[in-house]
C-alpha positions as CSV (number, residue, x, y, z in Angstrom):
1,X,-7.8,-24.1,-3.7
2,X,-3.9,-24.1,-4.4
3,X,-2.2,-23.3,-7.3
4,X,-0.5,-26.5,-8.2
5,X,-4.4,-28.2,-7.8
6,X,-5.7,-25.7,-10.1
7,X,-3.1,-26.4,-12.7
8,X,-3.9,-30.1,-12.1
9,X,-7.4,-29.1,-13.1
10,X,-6.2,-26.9,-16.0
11,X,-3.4,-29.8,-17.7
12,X,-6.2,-32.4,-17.2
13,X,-8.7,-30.1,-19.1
14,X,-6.1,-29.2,-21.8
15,X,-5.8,-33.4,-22.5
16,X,-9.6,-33.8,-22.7
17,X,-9.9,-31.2,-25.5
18,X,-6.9,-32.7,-27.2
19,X,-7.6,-36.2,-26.9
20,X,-11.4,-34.6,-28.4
21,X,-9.4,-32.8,-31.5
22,X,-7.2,-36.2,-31.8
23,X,-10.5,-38.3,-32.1
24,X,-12.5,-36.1,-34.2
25,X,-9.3,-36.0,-36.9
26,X,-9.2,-33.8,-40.0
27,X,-10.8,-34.2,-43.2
28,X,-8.7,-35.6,-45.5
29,X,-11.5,-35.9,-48.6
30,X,-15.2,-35.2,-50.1
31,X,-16.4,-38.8,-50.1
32,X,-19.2,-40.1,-49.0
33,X,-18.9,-42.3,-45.5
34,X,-21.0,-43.9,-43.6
35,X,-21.6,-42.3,-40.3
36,X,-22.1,-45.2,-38.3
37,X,-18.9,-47.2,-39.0
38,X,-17.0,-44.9,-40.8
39,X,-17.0,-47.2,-44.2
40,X,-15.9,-44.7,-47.2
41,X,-19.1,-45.1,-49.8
42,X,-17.5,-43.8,-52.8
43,X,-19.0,-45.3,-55.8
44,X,-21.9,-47.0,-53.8
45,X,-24.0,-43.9,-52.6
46,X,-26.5,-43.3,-53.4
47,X,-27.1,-46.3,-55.5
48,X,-27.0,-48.6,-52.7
49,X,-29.4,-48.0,-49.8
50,X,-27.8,-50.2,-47.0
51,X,-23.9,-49.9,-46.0
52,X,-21.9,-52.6,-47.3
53,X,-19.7,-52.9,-44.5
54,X,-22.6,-52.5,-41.2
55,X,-25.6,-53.0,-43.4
56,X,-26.9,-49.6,-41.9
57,X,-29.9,-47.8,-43.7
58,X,-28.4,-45.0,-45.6
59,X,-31.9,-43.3,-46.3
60,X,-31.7,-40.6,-43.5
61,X,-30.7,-37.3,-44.2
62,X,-27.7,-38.0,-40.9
63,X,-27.3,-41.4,-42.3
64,X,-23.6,-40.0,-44.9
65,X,-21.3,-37.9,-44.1
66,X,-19.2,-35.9,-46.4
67,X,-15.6,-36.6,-45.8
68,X,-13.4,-39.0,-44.4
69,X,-11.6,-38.1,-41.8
70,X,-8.0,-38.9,-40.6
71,X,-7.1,-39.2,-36.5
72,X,-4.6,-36.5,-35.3
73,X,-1.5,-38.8,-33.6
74,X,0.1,-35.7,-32.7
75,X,-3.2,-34.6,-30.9
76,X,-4.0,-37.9,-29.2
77,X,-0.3,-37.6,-28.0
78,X,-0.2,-34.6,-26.5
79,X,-3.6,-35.3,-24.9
80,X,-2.4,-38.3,-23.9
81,X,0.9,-36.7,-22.0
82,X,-1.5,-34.0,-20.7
83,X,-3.7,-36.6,-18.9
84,X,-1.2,-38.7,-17.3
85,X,0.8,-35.5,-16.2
86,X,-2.7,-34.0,-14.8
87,X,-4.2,-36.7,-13.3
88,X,-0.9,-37.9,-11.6
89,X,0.2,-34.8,-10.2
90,X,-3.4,-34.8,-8.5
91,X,-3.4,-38.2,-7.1
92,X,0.0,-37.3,-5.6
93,X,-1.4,-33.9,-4.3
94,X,-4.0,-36.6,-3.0
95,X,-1.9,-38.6,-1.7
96,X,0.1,-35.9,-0.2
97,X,-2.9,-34.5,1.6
98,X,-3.7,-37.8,3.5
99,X,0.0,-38.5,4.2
100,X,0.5,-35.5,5.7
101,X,3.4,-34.0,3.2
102,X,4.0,-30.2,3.1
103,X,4.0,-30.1,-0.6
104,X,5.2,-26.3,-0.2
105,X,8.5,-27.4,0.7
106,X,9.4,-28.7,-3.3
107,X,6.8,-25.7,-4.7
108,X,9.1,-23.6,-7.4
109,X,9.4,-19.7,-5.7
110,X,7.2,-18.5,-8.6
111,X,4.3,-20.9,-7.7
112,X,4.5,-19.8,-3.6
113,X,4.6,-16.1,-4.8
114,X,1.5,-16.9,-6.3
115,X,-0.2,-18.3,-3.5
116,X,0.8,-15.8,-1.7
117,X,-1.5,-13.1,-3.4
118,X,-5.2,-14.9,-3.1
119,X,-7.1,-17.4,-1.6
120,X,-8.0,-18.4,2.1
121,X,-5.5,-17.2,4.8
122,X,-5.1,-20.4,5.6
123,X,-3.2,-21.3,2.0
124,X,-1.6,-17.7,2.5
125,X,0.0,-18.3,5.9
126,X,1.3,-21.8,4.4
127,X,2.7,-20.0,1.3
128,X,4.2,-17.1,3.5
129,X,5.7,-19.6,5.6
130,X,7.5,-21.2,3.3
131,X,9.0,-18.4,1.6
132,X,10.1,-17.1,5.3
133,X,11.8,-21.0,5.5
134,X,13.6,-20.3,2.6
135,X,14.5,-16.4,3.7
136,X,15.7,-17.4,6.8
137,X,17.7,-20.1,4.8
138,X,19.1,-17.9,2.1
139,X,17.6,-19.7,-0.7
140,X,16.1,-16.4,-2.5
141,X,17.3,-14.6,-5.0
142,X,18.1,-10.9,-4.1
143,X,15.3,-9.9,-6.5
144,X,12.0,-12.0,-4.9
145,X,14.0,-11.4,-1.7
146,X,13.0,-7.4,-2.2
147,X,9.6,-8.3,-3.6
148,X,8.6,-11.0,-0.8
149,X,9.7,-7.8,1.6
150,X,8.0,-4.8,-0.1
151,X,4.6,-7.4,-0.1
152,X,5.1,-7.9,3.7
153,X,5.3,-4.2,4.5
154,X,2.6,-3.5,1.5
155,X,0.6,-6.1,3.7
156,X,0.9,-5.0,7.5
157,X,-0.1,-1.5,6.8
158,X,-3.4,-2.7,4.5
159,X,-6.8,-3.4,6.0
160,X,-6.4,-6.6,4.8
161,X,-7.1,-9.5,7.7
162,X,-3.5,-9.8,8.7
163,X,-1.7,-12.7,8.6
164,X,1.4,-13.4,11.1
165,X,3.3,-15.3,8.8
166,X,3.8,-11.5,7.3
167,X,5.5,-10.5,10.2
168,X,7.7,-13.3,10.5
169,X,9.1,-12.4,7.4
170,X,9.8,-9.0,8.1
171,X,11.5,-10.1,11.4
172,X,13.9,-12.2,9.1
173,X,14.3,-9.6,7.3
174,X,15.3,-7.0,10.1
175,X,17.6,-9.4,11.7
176,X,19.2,-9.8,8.7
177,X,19.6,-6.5,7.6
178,X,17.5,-6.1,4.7
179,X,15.4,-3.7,5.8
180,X,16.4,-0.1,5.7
181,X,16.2,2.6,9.1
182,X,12.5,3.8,7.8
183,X,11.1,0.2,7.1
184,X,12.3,-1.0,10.2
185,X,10.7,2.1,11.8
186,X,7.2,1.4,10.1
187,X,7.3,-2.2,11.1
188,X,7.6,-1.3,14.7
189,X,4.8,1.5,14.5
190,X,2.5,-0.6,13.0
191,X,3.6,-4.1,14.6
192,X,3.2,-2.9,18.0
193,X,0.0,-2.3,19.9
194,X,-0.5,0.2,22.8
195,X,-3.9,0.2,24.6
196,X,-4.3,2.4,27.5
197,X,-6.5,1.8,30.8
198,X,-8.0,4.3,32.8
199,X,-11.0,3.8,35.2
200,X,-14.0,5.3,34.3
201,X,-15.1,5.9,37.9
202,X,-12.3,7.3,40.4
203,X,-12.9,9.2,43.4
204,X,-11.6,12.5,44.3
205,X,-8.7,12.8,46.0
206,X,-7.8,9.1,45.3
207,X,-5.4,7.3,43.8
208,X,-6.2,6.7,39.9
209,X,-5.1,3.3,38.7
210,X,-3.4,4.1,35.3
211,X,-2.3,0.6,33.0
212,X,-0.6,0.5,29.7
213,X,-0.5,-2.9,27.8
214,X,1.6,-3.4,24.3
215,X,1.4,-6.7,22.4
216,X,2.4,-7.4,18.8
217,X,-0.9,-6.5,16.8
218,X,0.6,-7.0,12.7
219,X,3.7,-8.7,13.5
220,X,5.1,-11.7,13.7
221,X,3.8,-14.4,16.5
222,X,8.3,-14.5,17.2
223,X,8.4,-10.9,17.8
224,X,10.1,-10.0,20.9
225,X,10.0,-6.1,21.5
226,X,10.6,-3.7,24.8
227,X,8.2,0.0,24.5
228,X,8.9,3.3,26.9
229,X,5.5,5.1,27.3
230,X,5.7,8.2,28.5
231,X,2.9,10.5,29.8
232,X,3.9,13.7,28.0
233,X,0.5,15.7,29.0
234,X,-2.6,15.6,31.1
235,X,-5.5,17.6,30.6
236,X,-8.9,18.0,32.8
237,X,-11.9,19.5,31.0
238,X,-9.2,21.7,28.8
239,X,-7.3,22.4,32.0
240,X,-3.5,21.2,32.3
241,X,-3.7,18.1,35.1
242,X,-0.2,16.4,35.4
243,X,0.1,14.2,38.1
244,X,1.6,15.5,41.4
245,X,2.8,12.5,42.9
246,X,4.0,10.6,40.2
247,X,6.2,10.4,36.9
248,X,4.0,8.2,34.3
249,X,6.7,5.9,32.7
250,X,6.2,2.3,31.8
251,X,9.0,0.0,30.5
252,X,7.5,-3.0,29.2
253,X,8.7,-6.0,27.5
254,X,6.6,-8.4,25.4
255,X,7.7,-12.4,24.8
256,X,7.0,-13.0,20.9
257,X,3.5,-13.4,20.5
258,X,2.8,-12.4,24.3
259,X,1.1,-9.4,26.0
260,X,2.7,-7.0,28.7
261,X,1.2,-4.6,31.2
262,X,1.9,-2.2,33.4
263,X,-0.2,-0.6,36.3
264,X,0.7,2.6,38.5
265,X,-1.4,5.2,40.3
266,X,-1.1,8.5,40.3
267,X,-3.1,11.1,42.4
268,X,-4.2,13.2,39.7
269,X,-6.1,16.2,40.5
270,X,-9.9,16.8,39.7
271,X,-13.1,18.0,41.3
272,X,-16.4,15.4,41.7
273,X,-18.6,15.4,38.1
274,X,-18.1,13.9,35.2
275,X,-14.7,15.4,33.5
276,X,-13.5,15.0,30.0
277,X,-9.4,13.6,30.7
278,X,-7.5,13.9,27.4
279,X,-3.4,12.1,27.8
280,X,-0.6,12.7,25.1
281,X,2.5,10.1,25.4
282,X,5.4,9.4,23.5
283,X,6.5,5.8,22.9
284,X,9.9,4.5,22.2
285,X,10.6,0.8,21.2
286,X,13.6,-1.3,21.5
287,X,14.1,-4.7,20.8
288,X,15.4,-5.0,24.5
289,X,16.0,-3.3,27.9
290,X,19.0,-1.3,27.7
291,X,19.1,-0.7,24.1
292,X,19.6,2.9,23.6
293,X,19.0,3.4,20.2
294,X,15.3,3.3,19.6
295,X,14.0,1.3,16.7
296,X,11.1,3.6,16.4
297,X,9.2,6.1,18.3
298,X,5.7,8.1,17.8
299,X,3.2,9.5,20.1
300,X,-0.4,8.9,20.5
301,X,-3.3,10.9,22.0
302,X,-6.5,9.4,24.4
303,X,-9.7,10.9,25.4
304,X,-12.6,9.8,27.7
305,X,-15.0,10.8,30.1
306,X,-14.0,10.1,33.9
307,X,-17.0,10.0,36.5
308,X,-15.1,11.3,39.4
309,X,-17.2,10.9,42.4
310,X,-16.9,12.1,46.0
311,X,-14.7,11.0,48.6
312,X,-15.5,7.1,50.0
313,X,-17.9,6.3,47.2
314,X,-17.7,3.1,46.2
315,X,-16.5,2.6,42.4
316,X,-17.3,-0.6,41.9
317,X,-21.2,-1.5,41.7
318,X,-22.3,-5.2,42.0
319,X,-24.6,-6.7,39.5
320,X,-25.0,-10.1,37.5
321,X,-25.6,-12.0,40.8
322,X,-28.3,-14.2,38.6
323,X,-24.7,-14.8,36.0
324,X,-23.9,-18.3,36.6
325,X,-20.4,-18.1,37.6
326,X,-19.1,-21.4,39.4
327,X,-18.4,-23.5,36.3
328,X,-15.9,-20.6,35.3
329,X,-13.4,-21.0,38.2
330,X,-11.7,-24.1,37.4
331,X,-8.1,-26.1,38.2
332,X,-8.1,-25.0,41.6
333,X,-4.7,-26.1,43.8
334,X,-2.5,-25.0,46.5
335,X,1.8,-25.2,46.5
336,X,2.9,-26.5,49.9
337,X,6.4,-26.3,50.5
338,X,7.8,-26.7,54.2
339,X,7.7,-28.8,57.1
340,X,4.2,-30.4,57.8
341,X,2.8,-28.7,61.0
342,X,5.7,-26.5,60.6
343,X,6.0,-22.8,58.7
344,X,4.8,-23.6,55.1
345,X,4.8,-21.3,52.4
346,X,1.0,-21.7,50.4
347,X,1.0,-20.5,46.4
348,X,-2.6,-20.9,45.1
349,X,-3.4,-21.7,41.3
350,X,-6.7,-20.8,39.9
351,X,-8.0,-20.6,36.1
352,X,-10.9,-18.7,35.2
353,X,-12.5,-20.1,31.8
354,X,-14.8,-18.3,29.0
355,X,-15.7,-16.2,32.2
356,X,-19.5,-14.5,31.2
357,X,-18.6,-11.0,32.8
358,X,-16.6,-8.9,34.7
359,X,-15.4,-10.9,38.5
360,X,-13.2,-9.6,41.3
361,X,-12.9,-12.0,44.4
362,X,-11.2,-11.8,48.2
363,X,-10.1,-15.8,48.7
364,X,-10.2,-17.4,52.1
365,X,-9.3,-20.4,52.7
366,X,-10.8,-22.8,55.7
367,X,-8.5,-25.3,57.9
368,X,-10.1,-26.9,60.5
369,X,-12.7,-24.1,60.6
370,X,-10.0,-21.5,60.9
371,X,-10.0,-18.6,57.9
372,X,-6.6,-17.7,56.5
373,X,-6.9,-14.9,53.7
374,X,-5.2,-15.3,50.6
375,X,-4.7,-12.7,48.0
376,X,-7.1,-11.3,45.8
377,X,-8.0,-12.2,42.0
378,X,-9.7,-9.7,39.5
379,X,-10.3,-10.8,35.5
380,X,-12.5,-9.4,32.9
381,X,-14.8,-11.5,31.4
382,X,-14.8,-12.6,27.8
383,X,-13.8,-15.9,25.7
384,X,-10.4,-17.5,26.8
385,X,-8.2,-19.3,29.6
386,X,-6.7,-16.8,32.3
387,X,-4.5,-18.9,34.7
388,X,-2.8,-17.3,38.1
389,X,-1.0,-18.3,40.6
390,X,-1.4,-15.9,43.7
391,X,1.0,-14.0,45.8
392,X,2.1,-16.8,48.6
393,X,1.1,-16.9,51.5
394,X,3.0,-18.2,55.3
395,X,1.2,-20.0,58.0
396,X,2.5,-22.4,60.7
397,X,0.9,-25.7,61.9
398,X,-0.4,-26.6,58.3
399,X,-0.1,-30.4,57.5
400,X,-3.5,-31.2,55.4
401,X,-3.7,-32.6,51.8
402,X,-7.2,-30.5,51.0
403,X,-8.6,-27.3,52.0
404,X,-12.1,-25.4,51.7
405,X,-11.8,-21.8,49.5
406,X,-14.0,-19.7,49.7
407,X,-14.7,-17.0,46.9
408,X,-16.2,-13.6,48.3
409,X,-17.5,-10.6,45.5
410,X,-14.7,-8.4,46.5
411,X,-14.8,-4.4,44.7
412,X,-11.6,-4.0,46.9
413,X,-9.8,-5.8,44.2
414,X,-12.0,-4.8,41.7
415,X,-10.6,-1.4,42.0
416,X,-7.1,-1.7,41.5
417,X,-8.0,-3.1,37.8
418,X,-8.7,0.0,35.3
419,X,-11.2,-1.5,33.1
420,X,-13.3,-3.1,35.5
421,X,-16.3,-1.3,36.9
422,X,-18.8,-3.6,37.7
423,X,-18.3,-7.1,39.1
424,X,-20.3,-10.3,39.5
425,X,-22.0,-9.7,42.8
426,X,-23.9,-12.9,44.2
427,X,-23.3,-15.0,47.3
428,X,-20.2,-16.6,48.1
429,X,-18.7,-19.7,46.2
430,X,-17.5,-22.2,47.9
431,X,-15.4,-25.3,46.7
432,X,-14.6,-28.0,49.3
433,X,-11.3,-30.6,48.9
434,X,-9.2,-27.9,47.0
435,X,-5.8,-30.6,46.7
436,X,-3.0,-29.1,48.4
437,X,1.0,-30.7,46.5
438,X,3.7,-30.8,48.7
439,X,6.7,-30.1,46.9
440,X,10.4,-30.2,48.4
441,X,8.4,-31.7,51.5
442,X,11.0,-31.6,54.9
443,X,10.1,-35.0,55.9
């Protein structure tokens, strides 16, 4: 419930209990009245049993009243005022509502503030977002302009469930300058999300497929940030374990509000058996490439158990076959462009949807009962839209507007994932008239 609604609530309340103390007046004597039309008695009661005026028995003890009593105007006034002012800044809240007007846009500061602090995160976010309107605008005093920024930084680094809004004030407030070297540092730290991947079955003497991904984790939805993660140290069951091969250095750089990763491989030396791998990197952020002063920088520390297996073991095992998996592979289509019959360049499009568990295919596709391999697809499973579009592919002599594909279980691909260790594992899918779009078709 919002603020100005519950101070509709509270001026409407306030009139009732005036309009109440209005009706109900103030004694303005000791006479005798009649309780049922209010008739002052004085010098008829008690020698007259009936009310002159309503003809009302007086005989019960409730019958008179001591004391007439005067209405207060000033009372009934107010209560008055209160009521209109209550009940018509709730019809227009009303009215408001099914209209569709932001009624945060002509809230006072004090009132947004307010809402800021409580209720659903819903009514937060809309209060948040207005006060980062009016940041961004420069409509703030100096004063709530250091409070709304001390509550945003207060915020991100509480448990509390975060609210993006947050960030987008502190991102005003960084590209505006308000916020000093060390709150600018903090925002980034805690803003920023880095989640390594590492498989948990290599085998020896193999490649290891190592994957950092950073995404803005209590920050603003707008935030737009480049991270250097370096691998500063490797151990193997206490042993040191750097990489031969290979210098561990990602360089990603995140979209507001979107995720980046990074995958190398790196032959990392370690006997068959199962093998406690511990990593220490150092991070440094950016709000581009080719910054050189960092915004921030930290390390972080991973640990977990690596099965590492002999030589030309599979590490991908093949389960779920009885998972119904078909309905997930959706919006299937194939990007001609080229001469028909000619050389034409193929770029498939696939989305997976809510897919139940972990999938890795090879893709064929059949022309005229010839096979022409496309490249392969891998996505974890779990709630959400993953769309691709594949690597393209050339072939000669293709004219048609449809074409078979054919999904194959495929822990080739599985195994170039970090993550992924077990894949959907039943027969082959098949979907018949995949549409082919021509585009910049040589006629």
């Amino acid at each position: 419930m919002s603020t100005a609604l519950i101070l509709a609530i509270l001026i409407v309340l306030v009139g009732v209990v005036l309009m109440a103390i209005g009706l109900h007046g103030r004694r303005i004597n000791d006479h005798p009245v009649c309780r049922s039309c209010r008739f002052n008695l004085v010098g008829v009661y008690p020698a007259v049993g009936t009310c002159p005026e309503c003809g009302g028995d007086l005989a019960p003890d409730r019958a008179v009243r001591r004391g007439a009593r005067q209405r207060r105007r000033g009372a009934l006034i107010a209560g008055s005022v209160c009521l209109l002012v209550g009940v018509g800044l709730g019809g227009a809240m009303a009215w408001g509502s099914a209209a569709g007007f932001n009624w945060n846009t002509v809230k006072p500061v004090w009132m947004l503030m307010r809402e800021s602090e409580s209720g659903s995160p819903a009514n937060i976010a809309a209060a948040v977002a207005e006060l980062a309107d009016r940041l961004d605008d420069d409509k703030l005093t100096e004063t709530t302009t250091r409070r709304l920024i001390d509550r945003a930084l207060a915020e991100q680094a509480s448990d509390n469930e975060w609210v993006p809004e947050w960030g987008e004030v502190l991102r005003l407030a960084e590209l505006s300058g308000l916020l000093t070297p060390s709150e600018v540092e903090r925002m980034y730290k805690l803003g920023i999300v880095i989640e390594l991947e590492m498989r948990s079955r290599v085998a020896a003497g193999e490649p290891w497929p190592i994957s950092v991904k950073a995404y803005s984790g209590r920050a603003s939805t707008h935030q737009s940030f480049t991270v250097f993660c370096s691998l500063i140290e490797m151990t193997i069951d206490g042993k040191p374990a750097m990489p031969a091969d290979a210098d561990l250095r990602f360089g990603l750089g995140a979209p507001g509000g979107g995720t980046i990763s990074s995958l190398q491989t790196a032959m990392i030396p370690a006997e068959p058996g199962e093998r406690l791998v511990k990593t220490h990197w150092s991070v440094r952020a950016t709000r581009a490439f080719g910054d050189k002063q960092p915004l921030a920088e930290w390390t972080f520390r991973d640990a977990r158990t690596v099965q590492v297996l002999e030589p030309g073991r599979s590490l991908i095992e093949l389960v779920n076959s009885s998972v119904p998996i078909r309905q997930s592979i959706q919006k299937l289509s194939i990007e001609a462009g080229g001469e028909r019959g000619g050389s034409v360049t193929l770029t498939p499009s696939i989305t997976f949807i809510d897919p139940p568990t972990d999938m890795a295919f090879a893709i064929e596709m059949m022309v005229d009962g010839e096979r022409i391999g496309l490249s392969p697809v891998a996505q974890r499973g779990g709630n959400g839209h993953y769309s691709f579009t594949l690597g393209p592919t050339v072939v000669t002599g293709f004219e048609v507007d449809t074409v078979t594909l054919v999904f194959r279980p495929s822990p080739e691909a599985a195994g170039q994932v970090p993550g992924i260790d077990t894949i959907w594992g039943g027969e082959d899918i098949v979907f018949d008239d995949v549409p082919v779009e021509w585009v910049d078709e040589v006629p």
